[in-house]
Every structure is written in C-alpha cells, then in structure tokens.
Biotite code that builds the C-alpha atoms (Angstrom):
import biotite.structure as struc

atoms = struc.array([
    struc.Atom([0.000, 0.000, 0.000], chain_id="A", res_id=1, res_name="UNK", atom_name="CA", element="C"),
    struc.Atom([0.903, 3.262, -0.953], chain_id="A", res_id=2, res_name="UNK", atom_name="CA", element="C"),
    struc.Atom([2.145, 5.556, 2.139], chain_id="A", res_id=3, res_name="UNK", atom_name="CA", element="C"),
    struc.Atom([1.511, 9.655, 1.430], chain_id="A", res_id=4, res_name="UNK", atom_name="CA", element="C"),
    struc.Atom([3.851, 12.684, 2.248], chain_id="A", res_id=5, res_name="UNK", atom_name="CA", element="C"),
    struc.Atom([3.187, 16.220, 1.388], chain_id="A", res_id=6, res_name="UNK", atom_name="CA", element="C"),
    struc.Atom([6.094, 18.852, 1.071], chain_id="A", res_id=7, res_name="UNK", atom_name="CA", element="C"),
    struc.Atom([5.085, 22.076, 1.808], chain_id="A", res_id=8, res_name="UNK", atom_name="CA", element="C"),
    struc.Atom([8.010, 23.145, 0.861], chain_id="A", res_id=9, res_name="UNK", atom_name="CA", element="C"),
    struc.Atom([7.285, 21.678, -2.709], chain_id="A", res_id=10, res_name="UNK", atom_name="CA", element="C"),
    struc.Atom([4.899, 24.832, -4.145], chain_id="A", res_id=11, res_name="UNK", atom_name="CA", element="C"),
    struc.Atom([2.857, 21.647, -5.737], chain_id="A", res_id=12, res_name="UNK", atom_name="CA", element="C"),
    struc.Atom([-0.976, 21.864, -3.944], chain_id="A", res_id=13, res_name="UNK", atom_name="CA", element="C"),
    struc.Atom([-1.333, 18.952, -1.698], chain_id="A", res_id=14, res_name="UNK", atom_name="CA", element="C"),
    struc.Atom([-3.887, 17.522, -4.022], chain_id="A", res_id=15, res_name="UNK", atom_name="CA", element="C"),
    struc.Atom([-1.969, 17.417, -7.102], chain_id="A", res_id=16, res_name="UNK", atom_name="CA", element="C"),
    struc.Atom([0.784, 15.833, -4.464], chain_id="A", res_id=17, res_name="UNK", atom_name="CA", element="C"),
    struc.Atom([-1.199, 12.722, -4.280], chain_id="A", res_id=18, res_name="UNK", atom_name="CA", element="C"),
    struc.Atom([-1.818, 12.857, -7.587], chain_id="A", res_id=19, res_name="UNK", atom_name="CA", element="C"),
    struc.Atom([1.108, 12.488, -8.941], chain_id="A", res_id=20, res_name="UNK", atom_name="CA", element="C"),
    struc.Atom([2.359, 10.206, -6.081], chain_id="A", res_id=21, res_name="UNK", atom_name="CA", element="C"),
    struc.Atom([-0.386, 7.709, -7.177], chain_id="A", res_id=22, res_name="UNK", atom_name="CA", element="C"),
    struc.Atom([0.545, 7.993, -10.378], chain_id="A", res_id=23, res_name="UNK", atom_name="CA", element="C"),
    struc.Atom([4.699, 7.752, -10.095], chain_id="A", res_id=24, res_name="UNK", atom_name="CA", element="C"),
    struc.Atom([3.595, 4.659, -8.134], chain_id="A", res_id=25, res_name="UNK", atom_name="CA", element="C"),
    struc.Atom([1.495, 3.032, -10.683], chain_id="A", res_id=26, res_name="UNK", atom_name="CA", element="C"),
    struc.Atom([4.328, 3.584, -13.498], chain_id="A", res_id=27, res_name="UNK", atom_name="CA", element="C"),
    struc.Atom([7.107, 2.035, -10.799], chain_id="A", res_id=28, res_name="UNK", atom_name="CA", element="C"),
    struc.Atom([5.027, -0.835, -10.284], chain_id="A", res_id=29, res_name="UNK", atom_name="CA", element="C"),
    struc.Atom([4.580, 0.059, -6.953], chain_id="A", res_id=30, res_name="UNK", atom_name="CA", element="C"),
    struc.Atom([0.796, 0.159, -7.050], chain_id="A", res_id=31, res_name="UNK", atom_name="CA", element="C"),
    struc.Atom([-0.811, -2.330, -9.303], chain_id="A", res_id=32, res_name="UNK", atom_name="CA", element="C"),
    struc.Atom([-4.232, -2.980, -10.736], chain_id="A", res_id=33, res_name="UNK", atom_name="CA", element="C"),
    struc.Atom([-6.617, -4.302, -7.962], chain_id="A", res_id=34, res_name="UNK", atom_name="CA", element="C"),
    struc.Atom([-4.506, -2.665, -5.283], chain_id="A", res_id=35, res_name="UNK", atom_name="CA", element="C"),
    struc.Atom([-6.872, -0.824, -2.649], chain_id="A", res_id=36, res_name="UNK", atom_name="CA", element="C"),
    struc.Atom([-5.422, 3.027, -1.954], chain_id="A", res_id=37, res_name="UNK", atom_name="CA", element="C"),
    struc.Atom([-5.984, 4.121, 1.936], chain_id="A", res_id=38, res_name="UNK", atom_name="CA", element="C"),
    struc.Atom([-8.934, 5.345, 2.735], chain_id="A", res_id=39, res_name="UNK", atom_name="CA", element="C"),
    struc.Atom([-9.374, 9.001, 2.995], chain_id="A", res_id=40, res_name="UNK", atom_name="CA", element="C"),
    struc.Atom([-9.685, 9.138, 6.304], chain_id="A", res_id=41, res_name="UNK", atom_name="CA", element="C"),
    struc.Atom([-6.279, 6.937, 6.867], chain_id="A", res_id=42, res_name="UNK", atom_name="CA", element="C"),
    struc.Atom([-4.687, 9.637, 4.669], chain_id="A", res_id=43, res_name="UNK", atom_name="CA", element="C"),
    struc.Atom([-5.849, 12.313, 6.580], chain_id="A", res_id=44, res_name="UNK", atom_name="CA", element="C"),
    struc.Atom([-4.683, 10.463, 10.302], chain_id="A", res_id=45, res_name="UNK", atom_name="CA", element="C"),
    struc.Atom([-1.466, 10.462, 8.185], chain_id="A", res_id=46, res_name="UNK", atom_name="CA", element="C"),
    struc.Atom([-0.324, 13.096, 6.439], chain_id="A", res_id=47, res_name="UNK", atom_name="CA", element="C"),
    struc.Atom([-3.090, 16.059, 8.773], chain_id="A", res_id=48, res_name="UNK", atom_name="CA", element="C"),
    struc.Atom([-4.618, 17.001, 5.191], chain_id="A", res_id=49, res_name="UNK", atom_name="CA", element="C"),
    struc.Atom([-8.173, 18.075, 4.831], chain_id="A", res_id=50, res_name="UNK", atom_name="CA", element="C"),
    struc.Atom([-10.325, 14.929, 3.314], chain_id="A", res_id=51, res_name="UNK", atom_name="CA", element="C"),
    struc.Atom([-12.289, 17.782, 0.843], chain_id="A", res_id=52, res_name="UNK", atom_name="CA", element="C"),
    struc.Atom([-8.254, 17.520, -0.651], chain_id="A", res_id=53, res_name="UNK", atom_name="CA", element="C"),
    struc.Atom([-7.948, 13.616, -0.295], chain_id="A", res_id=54, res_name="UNK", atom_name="CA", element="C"),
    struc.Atom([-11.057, 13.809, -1.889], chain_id="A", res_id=55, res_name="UNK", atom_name="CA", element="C"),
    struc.Atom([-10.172, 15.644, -4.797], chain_id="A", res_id=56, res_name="UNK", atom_name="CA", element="C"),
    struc.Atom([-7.273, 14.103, -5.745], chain_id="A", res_id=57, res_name="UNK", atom_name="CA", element="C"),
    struc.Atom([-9.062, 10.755, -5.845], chain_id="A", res_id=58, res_name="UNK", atom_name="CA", element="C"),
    struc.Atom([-11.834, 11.918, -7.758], chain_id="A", res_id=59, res_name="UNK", atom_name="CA", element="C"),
    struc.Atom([-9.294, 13.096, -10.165], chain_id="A", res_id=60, res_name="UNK", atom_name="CA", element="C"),
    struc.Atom([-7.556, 9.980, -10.588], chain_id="A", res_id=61, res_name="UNK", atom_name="CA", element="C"),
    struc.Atom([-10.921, 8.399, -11.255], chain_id="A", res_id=62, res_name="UNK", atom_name="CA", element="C"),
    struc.Atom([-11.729, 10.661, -13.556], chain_id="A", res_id=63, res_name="UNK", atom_name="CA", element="C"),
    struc.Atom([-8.502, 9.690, -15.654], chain_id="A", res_id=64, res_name="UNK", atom_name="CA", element="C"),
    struc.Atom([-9.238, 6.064, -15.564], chain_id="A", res_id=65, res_name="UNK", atom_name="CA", element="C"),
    struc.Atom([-6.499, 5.151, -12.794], chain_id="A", res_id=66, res_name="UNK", atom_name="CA", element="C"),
    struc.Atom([-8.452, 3.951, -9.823], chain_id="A", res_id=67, res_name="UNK", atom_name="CA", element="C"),
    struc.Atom([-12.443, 3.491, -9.298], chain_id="A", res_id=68, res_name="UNK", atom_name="CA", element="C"),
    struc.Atom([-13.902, 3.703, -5.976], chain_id="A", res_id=69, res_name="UNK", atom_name="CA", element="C"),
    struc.Atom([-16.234, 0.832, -4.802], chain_id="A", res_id=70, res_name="UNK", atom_name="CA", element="C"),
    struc.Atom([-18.783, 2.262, -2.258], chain_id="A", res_id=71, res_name="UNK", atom_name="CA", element="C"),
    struc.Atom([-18.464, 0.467, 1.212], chain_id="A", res_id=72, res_name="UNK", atom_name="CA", element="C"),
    struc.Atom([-15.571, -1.526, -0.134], chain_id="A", res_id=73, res_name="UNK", atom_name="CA", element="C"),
    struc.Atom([-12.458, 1.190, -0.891], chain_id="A", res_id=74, res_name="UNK", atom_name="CA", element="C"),
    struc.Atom([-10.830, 2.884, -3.889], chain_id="A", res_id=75, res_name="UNK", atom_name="CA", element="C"),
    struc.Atom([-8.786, 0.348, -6.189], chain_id="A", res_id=76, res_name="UNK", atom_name="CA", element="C"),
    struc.Atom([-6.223, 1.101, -8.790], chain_id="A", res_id=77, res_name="UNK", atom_name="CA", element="C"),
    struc.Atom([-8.112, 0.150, -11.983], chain_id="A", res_id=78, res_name="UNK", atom_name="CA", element="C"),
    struc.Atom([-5.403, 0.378, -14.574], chain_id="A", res_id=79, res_name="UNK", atom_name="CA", element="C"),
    struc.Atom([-2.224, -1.003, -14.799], chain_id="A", res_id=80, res_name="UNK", atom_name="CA", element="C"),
    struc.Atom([0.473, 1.650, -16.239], chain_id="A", res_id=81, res_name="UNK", atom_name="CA", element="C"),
    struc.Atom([1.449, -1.224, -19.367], chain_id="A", res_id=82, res_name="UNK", atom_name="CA", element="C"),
    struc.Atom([3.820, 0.107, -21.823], chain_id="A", res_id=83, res_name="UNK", atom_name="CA", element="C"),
    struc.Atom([4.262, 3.449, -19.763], chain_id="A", res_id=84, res_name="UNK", atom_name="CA", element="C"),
    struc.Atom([5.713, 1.486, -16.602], chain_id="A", res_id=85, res_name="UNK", atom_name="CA", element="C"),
    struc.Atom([8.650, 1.962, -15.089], chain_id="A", res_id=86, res_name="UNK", atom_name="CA", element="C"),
    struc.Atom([9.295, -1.460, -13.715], chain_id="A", res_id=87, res_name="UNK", atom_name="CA", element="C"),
    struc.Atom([11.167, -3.374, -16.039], chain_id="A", res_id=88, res_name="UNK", atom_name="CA", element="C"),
    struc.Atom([13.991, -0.328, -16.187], chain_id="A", res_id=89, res_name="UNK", atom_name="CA", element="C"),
    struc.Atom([15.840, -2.247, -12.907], chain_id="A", res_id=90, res_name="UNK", atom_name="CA", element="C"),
    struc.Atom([19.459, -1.750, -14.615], chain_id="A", res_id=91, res_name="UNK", atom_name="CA", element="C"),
    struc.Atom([18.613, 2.424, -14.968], chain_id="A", res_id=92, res_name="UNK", atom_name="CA", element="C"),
    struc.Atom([17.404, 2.070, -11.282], chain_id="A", res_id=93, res_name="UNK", atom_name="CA", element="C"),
    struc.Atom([20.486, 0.655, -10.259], chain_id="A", res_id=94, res_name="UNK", atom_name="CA", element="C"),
    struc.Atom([22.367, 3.267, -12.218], chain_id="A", res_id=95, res_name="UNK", atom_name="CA", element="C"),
    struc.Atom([20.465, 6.495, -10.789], chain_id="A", res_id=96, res_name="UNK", atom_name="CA", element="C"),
    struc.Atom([20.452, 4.659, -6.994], chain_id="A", res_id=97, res_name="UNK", atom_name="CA", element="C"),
    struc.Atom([24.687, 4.419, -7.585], chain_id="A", res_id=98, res_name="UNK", atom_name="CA", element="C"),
    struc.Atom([24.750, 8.047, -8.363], chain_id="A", res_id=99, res_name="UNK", atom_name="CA", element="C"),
    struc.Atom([22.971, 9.087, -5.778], chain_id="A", res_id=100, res_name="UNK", atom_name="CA", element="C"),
    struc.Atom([24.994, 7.576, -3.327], chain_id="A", res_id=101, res_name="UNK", atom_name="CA", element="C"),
    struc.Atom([28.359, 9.129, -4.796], chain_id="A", res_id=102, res_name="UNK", atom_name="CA", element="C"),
    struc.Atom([26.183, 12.545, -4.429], chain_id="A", res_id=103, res_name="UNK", atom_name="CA", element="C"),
    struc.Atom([25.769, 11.836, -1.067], chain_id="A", res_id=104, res_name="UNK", atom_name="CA", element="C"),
    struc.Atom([29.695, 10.764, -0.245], chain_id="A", res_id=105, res_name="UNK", atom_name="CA", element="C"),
    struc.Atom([30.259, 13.590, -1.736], chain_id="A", res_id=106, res_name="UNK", atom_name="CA", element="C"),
    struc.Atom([28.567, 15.750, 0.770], chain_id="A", res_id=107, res_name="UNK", atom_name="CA", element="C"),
    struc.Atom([25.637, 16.519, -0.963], chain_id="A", res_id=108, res_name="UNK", atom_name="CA", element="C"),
    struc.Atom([22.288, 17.144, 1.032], chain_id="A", res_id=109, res_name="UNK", atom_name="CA", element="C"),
    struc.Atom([18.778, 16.376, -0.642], chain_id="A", res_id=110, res_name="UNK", atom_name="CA", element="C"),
    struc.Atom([17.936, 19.427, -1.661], chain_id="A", res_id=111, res_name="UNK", atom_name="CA", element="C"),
    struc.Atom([21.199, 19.697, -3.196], chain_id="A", res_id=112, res_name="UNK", atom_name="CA", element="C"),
    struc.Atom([21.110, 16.747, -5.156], chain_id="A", res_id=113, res_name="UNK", atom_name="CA", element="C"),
    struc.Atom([17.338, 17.447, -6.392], chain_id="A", res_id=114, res_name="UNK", atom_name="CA", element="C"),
    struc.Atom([18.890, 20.999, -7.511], chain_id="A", res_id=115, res_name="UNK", atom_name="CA", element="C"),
    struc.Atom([21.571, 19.241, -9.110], chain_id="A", res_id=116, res_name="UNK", atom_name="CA", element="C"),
    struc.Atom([19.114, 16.760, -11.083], chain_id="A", res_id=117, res_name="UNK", atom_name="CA", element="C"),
    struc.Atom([16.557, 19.405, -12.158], chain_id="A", res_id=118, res_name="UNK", atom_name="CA", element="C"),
    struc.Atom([19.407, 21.727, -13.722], chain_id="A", res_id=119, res_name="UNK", atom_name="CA", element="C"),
    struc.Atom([21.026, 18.334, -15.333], chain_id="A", res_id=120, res_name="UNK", atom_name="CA", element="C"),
    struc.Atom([17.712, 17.347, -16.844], chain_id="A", res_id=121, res_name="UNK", atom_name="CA", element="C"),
    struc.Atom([16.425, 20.773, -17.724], chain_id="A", res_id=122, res_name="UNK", atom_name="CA", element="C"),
    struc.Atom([19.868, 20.882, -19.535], chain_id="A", res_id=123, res_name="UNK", atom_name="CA", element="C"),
    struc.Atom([19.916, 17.320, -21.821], chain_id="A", res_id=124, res_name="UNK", atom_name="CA", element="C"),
    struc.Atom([15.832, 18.708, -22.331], chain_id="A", res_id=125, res_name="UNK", atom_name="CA", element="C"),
    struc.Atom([17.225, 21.138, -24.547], chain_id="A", res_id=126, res_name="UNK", atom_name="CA", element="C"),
    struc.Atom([20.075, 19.327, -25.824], chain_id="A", res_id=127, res_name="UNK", atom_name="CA", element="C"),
    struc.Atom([17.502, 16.435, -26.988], chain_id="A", res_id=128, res_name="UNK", atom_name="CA", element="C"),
    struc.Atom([14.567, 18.654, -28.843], chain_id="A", res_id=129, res_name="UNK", atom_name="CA", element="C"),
])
C-alpha cells in the first residue's frame, strides 16, 4: 500500500501531491491494478490534510481512468500503467540509486542533489529537442 507525504516546501498543492504520487507509483510498479489506496480518512490520520483535498485528488484519478472507488468496499487502482511502466527499467534504477549515493559521499544534502538533477535534466531537455 501506498504511504503519502506532502512537502510544503514543494509549491505543488497537496492535491496534485497525491496525484502524482499515485501515479509515479502506478508507473514504478509500486501500485498495481486491484490494489486498494488508503482510505481518505487513513490519509488524513497520516499526512493532517483536509479529506475535501484527499477527496479531490481521488476523484481526479478516477476521472482519468487510474483507480475506481467501490462504495463500502475502498478505492482500487483500476489500470495497470502497461507500456508506460517503469518497472522493467531495474538496470537504470540501479544506475540512478549508484549516483545518488556518490552525491551523497560527496557531501551533498537532498535538496542539493534534487537541484543538481533538475538543472542536469532541464539541460539534456534542450540538448535532446
């Protein structure tokens, strides 16, 4: 089961934070079709978010096909991610986990190495189109 976080640090709206948390888990093969999300009020004991918000960013994900809601039984991940998943790239995985471990020998905190990553992948972006 999937486990929420917010960063409020982040300047992403709590909603869209579980949003795209379900979805980066579907695509890593975390989640899978038939698993059951928590509850919204489990992700409210959680993470102290409002459940209008939990709300909302289920009833987006159901609107896009990704989970379906069963009344009195929970909210289930209704599509697997297929061609767009993530799973079967281990070898990458291994590659980026590797790196990130050098970046952190190296001294670098978190927020470092995410500054680090977003200027390094803004810059092959442009290198690429």
């Amino acid at each position: 089961m999937i486990e929420f976080y917010l960063d409020a640090k982040s300047g992403v709206s709590p909603y869209l934070q579980l949003v795209h948390q379900v979805r980066r888990a579907v695509k890593l093969g975390v989640l899978r079709e038939g698993d059951q999300l928590p509850t919204v009020r489990e992700v409210v004991a959680s993470v102290a978010i409002n459940p209008n918000t939990v709300s909302k960013a289920y009833r987006e994900l159901e609107h896009e096909g990704l989970i379906t809601a069963r009344a009195g039984v929970g909210t289930f991940v209704s599509a697997a991610a297929s061609d767009a998943s993530l799973a079967p790239l281990g070898p990458l995985r291994h590659d980026l986990e590797q790196w990130l471990v050098r970046a952190r020998t190296a001294g670098l905190d978190d927020e470092s190495i995410e500054a680090l990553f977003r200027d390094s992948f803004r810059s092959t972006a442009l290198v690429a189109s």
